[in-house]
C-alpha atoms as a printed R data frame, in Angstrom:
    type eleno elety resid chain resno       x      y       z
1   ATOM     1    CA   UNK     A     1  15.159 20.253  -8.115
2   ATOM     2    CA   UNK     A     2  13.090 23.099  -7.954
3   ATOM     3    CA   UNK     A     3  11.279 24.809  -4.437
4   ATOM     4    CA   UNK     A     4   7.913 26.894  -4.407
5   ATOM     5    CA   UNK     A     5   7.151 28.740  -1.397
6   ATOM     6    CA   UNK     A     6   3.810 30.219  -1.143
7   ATOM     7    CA   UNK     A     7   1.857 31.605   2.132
8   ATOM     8    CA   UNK     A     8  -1.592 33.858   2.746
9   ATOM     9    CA   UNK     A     9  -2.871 34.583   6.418
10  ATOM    10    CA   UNK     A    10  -6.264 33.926   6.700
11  ATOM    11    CA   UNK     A    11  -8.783 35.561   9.622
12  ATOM    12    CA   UNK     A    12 -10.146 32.533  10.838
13  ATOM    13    CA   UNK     A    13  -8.796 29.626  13.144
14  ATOM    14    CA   UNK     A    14  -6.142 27.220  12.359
15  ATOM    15    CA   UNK     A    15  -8.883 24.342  13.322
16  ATOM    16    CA   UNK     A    16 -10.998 26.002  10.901
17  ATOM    17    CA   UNK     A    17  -8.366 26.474   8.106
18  ATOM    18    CA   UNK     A    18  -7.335 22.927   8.871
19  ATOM    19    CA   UNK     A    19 -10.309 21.270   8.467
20  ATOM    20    CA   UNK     A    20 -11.508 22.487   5.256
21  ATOM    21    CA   UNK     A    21  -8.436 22.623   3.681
22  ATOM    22    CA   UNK     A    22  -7.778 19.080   4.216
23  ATOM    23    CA   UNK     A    23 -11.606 18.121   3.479
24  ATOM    24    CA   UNK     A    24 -10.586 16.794   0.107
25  ATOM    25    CA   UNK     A    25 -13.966 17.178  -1.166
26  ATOM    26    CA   UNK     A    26 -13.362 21.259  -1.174
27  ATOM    27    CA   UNK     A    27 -10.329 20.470  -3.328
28  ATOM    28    CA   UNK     A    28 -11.850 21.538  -6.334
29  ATOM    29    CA   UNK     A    29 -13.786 24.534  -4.895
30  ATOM    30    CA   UNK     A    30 -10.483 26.078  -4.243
31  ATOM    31    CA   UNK     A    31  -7.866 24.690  -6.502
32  ATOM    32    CA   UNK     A    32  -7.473 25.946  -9.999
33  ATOM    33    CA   UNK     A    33  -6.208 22.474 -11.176
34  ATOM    34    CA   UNK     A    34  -8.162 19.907  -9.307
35  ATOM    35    CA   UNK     A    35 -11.281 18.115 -11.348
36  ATOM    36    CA   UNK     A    36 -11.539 15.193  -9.183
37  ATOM    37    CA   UNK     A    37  -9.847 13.132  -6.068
38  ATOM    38    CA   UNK     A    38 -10.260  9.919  -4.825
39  ATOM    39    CA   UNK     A    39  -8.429  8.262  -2.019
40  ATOM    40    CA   UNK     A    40  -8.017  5.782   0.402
41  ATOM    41    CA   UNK     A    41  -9.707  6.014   3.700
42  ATOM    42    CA   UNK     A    42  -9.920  9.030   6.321
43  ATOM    43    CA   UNK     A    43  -6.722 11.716   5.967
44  ATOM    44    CA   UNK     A    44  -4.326 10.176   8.221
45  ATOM    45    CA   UNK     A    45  -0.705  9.553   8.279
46  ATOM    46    CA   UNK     A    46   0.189  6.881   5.155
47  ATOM    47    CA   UNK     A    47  -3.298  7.350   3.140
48  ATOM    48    CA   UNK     A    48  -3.161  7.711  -0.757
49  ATOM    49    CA   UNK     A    49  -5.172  8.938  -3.399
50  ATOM    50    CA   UNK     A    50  -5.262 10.517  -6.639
51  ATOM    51    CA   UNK     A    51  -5.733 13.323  -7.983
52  ATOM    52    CA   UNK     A    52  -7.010 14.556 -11.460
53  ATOM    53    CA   UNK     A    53  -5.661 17.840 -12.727
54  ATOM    54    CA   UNK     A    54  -6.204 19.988 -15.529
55  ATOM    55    CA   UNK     A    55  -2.612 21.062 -16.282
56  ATOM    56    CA   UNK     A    56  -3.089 23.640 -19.726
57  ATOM    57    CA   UNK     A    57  -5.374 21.084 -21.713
58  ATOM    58    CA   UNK     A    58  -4.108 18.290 -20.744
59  ATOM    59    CA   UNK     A    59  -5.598 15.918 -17.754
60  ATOM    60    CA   UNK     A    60  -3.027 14.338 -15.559
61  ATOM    61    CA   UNK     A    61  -3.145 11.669 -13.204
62  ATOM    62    CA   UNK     A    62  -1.485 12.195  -9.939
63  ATOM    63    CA   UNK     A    63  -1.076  9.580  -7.121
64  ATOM    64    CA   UNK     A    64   0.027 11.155  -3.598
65  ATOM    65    CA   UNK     A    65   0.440  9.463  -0.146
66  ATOM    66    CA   UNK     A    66   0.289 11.623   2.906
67  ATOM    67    CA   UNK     A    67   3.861 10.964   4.317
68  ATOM    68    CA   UNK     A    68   3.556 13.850   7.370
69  ATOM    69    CA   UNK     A    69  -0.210 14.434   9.779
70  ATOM    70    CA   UNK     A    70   0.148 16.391  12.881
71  ATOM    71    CA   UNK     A    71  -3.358 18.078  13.259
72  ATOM    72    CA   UNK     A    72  -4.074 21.063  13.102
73  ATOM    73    CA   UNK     A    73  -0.763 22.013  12.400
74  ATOM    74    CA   UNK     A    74   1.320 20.135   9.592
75  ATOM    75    CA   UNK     A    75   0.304 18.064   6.422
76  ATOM    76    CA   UNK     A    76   2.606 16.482   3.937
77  ATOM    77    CA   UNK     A    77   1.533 14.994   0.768
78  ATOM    78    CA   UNK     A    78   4.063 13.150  -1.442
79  ATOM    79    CA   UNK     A    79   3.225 12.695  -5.211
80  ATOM    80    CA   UNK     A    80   5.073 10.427  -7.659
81  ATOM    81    CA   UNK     A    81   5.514 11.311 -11.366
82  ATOM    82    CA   UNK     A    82   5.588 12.600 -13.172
83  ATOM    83    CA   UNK     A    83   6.646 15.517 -11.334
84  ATOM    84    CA   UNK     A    84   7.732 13.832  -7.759
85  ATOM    85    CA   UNK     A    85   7.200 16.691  -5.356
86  ATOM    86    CA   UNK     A    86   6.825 17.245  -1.509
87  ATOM    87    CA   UNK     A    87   3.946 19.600  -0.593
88  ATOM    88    CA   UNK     A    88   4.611 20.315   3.232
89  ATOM    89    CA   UNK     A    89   1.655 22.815   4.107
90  ATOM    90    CA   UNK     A    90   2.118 24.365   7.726
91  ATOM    91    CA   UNK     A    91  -0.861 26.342   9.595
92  ATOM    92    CA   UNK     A    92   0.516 28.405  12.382
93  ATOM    93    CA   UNK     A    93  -1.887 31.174  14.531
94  ATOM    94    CA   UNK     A    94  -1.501 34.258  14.160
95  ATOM    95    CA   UNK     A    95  -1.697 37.408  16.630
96  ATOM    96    CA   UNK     A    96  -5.466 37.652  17.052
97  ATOM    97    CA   UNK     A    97  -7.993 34.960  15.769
98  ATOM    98    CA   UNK     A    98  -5.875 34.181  12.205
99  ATOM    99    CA   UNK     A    99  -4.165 31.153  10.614
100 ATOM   100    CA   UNK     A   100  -0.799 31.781   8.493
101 ATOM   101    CA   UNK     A   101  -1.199 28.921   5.664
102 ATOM   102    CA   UNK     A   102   2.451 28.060   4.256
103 ATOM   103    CA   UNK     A   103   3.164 25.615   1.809
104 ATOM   104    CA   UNK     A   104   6.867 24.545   0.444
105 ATOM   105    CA   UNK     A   105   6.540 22.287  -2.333
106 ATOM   106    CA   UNK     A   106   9.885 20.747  -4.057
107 ATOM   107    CA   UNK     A   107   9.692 19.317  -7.270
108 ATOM   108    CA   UNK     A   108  12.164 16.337  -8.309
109 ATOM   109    CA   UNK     A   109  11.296 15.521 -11.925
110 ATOM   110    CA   UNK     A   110  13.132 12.678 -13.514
111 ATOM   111    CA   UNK     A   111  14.280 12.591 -17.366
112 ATOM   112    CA   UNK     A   112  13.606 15.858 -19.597
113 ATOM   113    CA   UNK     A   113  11.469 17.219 -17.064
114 ATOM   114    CA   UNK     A   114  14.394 17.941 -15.106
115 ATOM   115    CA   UNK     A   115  15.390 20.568 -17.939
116 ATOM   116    CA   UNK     A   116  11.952 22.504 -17.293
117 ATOM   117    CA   UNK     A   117  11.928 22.263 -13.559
118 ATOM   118    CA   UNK     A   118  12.305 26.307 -13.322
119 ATOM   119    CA   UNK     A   119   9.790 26.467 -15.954
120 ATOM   120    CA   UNK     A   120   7.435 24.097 -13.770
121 ATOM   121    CA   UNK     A   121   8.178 26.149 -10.665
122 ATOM   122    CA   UNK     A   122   7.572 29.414 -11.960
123 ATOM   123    CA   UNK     A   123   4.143 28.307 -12.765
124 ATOM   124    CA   UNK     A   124   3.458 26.330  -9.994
125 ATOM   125    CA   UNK     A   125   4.524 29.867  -8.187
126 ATOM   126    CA   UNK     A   126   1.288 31.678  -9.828
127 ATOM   127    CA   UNK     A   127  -1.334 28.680  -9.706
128 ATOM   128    CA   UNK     A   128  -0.323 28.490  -5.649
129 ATOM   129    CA   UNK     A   129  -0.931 31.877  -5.046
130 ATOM   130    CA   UNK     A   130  -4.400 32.103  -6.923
131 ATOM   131    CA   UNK     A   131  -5.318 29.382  -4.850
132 ATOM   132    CA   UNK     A   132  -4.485 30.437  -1.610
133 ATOM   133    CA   UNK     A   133  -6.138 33.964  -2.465
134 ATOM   134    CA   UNK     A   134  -9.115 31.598  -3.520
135 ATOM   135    CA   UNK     A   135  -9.005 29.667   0.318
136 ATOM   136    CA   UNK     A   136  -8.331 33.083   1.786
137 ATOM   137    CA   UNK     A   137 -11.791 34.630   0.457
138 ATOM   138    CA   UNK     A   138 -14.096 31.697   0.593
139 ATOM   139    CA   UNK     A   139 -12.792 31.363   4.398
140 ATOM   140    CA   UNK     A   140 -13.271 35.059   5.315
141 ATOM   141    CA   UNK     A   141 -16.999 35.108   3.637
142 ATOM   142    CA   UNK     A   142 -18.092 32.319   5.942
């Protein structure tokens, strides 16, 4: 099992932070992985989707079910293989008019992928931050 932590604070409101980052249509406008998601429904407690990701040159396919909702506050999205990881995003004010963005995310790959978990983390460590810094500045320019 391996755990990325990653967090930016962001000058606008949580409600405002909350909305578009769980507007999966700005998914790939942000993410550096993203090409596509389609899923069940509004965002509520228990829908699903899937997401398409460009991970190096390869595409994966990666179904997630939103297994924590407590707006504007909490999301957690649980994906299935092939890496199984919790992604529990938190979005807490800050002093003044800003939004601390958290997310934890713990990987529990099954088989060999178990053996490159670190590997897999320390990555997933570099592509979180990007994207945050990517949320951060499209958020702060509207």
């Amino acid at each position: 099992m391996a755990k990325i932590e990653t967090s930016v604070e962001v000058n606008r409101p949580v409600e405002e932070v909350w909305e578009y980052m769980t507007d999966l249509r700005n998914a790939r406008e942000w993410s550096t992985e993203v090409i596509d998601t389609v899923y069940s429904g509004p965002i509520q407690l228990g829908a699903s989707g899937v997401d398409t990701r460009r991970m190096g040159r390869r595409e994966m396919k990666w179904h997630w079910e939103i297994t924590g909702y407590d707006p504007p506050r909490q999301l957690t999205l649980t994906y299935g293989p092939p890496l199984n990881a919790v992604a529990n995003f938190s979005f807490e004010p800050t002093n003044g008019n800003g939004t601390l963005v958290s997310c934890t995310t713990t990987l529990s790959p099954t088989g060999w992928m178990r053996l490159i978990s670190p590997l897999i983390a320390m990555e997933g460590r570099k592509v979180d931050q990007k994207q945050f810094t990517k949320v951060k500045a499209i958020l702060e320019q509207m």
